[in-house]
N, CA, C and O atoms as a GROMACS GRO file, in nm:
protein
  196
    1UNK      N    1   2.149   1.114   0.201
    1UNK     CA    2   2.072   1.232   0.165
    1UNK      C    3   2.134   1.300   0.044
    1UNK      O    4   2.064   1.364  -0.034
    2UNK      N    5   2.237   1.290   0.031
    2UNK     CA    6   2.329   1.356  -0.083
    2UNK      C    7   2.330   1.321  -0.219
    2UNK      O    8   2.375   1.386  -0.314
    3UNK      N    9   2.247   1.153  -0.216
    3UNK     CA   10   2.176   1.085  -0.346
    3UNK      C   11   2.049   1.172  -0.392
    3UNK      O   12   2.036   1.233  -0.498
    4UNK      N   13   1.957   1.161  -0.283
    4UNK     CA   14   1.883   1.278  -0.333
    4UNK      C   15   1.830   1.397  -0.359
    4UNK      O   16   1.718   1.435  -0.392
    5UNK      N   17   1.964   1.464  -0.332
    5UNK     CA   18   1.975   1.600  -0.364
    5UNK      C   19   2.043   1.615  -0.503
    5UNK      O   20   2.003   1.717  -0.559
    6UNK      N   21   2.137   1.544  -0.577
    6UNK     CA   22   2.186   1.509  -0.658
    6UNK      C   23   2.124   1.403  -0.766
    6UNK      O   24   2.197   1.362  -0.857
    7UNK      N   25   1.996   1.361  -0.755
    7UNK     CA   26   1.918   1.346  -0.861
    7UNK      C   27   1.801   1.463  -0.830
    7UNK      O   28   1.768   1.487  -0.946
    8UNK      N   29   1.739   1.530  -0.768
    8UNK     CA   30   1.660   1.636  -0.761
    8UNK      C   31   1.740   1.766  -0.907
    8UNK      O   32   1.692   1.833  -0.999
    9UNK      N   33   1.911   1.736  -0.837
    9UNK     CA   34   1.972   1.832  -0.928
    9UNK      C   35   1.996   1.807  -1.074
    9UNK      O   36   2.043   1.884  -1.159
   10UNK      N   37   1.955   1.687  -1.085
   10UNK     CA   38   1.958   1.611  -1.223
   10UNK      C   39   1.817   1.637  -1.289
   10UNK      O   40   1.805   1.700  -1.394
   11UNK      N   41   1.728   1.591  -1.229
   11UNK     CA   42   1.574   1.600  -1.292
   11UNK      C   43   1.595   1.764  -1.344
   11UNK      O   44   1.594   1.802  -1.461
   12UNK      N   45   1.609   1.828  -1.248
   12UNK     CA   46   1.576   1.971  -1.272
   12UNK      C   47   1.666   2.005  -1.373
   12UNK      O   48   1.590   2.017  -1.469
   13UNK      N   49   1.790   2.031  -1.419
   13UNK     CA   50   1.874   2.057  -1.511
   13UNK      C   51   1.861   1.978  -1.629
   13UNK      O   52   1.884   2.032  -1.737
   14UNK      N   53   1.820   1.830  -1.623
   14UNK     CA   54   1.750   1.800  -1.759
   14UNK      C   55   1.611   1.809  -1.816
   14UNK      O   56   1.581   1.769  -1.929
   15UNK      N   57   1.509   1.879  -1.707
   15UNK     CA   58   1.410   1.947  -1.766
   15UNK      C   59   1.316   1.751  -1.761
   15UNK      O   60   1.233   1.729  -1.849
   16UNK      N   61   1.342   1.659  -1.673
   16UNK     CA   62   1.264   1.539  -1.627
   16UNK      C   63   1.216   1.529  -1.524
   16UNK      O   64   1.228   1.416  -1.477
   17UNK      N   65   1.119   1.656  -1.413
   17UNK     CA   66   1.078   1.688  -1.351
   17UNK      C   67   0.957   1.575  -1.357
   17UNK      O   68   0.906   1.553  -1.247
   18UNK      N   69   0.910   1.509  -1.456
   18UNK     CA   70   0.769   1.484  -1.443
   18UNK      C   71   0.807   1.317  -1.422
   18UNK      O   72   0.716   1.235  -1.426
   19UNK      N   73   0.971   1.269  -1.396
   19UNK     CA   74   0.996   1.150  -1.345
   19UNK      C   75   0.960   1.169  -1.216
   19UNK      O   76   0.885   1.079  -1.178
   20UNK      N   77   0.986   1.258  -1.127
   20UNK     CA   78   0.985   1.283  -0.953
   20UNK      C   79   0.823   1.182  -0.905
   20UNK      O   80   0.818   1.113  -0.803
   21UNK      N   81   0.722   1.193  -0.990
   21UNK     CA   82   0.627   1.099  -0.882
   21UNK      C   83   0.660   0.978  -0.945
   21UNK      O   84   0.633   0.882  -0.873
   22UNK      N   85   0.705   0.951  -1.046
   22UNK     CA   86   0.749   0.804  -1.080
   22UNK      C   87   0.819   0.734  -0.948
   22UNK      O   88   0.785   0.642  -0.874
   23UNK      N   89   0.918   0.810  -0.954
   23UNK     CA   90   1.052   0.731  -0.852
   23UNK      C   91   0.961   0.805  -0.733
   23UNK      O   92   1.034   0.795  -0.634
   24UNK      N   93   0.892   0.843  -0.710
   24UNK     CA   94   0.824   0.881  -0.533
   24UNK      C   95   0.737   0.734  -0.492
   24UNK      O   96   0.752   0.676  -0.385
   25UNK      N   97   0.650   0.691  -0.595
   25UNK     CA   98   0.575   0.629  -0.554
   25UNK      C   99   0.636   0.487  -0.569
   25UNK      O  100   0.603   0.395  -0.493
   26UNK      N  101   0.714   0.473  -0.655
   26UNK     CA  102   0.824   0.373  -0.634
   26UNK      C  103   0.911   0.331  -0.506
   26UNK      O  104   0.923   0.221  -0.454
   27UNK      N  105   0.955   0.428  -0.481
   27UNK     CA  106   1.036   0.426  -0.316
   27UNK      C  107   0.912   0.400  -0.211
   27UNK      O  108   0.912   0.327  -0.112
   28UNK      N  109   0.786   0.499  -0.275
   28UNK     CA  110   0.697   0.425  -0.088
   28UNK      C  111   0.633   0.271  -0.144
   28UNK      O  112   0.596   0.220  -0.039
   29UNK      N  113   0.604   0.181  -0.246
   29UNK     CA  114   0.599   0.090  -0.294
   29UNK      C  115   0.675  -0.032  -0.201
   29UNK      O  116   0.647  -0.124  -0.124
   30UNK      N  117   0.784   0.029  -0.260
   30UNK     CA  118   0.929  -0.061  -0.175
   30UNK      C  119   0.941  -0.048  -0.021
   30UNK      O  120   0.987  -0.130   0.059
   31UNK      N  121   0.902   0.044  -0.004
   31UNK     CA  122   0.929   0.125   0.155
   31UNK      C  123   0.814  -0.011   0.221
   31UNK      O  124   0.838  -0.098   0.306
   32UNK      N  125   0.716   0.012   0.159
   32UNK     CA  126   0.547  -0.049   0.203
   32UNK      C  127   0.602  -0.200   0.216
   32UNK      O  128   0.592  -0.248   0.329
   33UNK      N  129   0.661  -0.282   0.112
   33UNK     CA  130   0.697  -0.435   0.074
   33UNK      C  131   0.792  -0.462   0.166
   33UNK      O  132   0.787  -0.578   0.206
   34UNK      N  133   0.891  -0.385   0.221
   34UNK     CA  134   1.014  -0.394   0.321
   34UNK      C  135   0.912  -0.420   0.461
   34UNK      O  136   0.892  -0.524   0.523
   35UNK      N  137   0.854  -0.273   0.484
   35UNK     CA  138   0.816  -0.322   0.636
   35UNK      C  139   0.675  -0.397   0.662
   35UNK      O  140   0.651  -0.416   0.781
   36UNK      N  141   0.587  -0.438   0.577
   36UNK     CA  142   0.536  -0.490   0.541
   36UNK      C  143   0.593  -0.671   0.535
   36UNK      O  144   0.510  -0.754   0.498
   37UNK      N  145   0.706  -0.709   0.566
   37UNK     CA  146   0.742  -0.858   0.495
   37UNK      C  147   0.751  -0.915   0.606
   37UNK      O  148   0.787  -1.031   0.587
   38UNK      N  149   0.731  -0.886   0.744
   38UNK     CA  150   0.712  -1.001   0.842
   38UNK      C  151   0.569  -0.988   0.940
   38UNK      O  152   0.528  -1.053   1.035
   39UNK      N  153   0.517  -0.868   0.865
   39UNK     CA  154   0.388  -0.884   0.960
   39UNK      C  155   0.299  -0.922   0.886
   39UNK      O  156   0.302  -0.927   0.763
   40UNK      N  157   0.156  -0.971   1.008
   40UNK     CA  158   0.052  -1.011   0.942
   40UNK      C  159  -0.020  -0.958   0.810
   40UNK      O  160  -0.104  -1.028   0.754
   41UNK      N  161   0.014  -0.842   0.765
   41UNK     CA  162  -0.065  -0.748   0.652
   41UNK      C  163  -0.002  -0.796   0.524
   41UNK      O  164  -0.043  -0.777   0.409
   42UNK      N  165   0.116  -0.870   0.570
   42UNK     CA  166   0.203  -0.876   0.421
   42UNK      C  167   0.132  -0.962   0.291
   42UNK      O  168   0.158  -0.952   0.171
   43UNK      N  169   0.024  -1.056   0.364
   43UNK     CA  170  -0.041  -1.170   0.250
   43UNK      C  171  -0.096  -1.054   0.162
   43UNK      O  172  -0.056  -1.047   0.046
   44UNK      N  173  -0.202  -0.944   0.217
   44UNK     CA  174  -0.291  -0.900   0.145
   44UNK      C  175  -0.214  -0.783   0.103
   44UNK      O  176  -0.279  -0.723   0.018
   45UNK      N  177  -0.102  -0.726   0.128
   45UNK     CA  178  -0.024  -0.682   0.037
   45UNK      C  179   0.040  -0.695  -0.103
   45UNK      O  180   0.051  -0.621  -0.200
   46UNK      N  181   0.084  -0.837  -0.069
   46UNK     CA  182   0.143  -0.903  -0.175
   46UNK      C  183  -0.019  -0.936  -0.293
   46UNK      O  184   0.000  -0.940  -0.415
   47UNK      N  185  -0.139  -0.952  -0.245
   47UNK     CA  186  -0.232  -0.980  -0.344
   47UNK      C  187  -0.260  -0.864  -0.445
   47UNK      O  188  -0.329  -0.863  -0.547
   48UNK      N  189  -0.180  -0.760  -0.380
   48UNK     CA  190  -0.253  -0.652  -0.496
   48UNK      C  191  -0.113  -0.626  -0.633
   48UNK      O  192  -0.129  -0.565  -0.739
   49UNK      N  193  -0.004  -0.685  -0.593
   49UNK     CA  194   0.104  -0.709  -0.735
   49UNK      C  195   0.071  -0.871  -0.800
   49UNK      O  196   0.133  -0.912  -0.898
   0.00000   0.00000   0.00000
């Protein structure tokens, strides 16, 4: 948790606030491909990259 409180404190002090949905939708992306990789949903997951 202390990673992302410490880039929250980064975006904000360098004024790169408008990275935050970059790296958001990035992490649920990855989040989605992780639990997503042994169940049945994963084929038609993988068709949309």
């Amino acid at each position: 948790m202390e990673i992302l409180t410490e880039l929250w404190k980064f975006l904000r002090v360098r004024k790169k606030l408008w990275l935050a949905p970059i790296i958001i939708v990035l992490l649920i992306l990855g989040g989605l491909l992780i639990l997503a990789q042994g169940s049945v949903v994963a084929p038609f997951i993988y068709t949309l990259f």
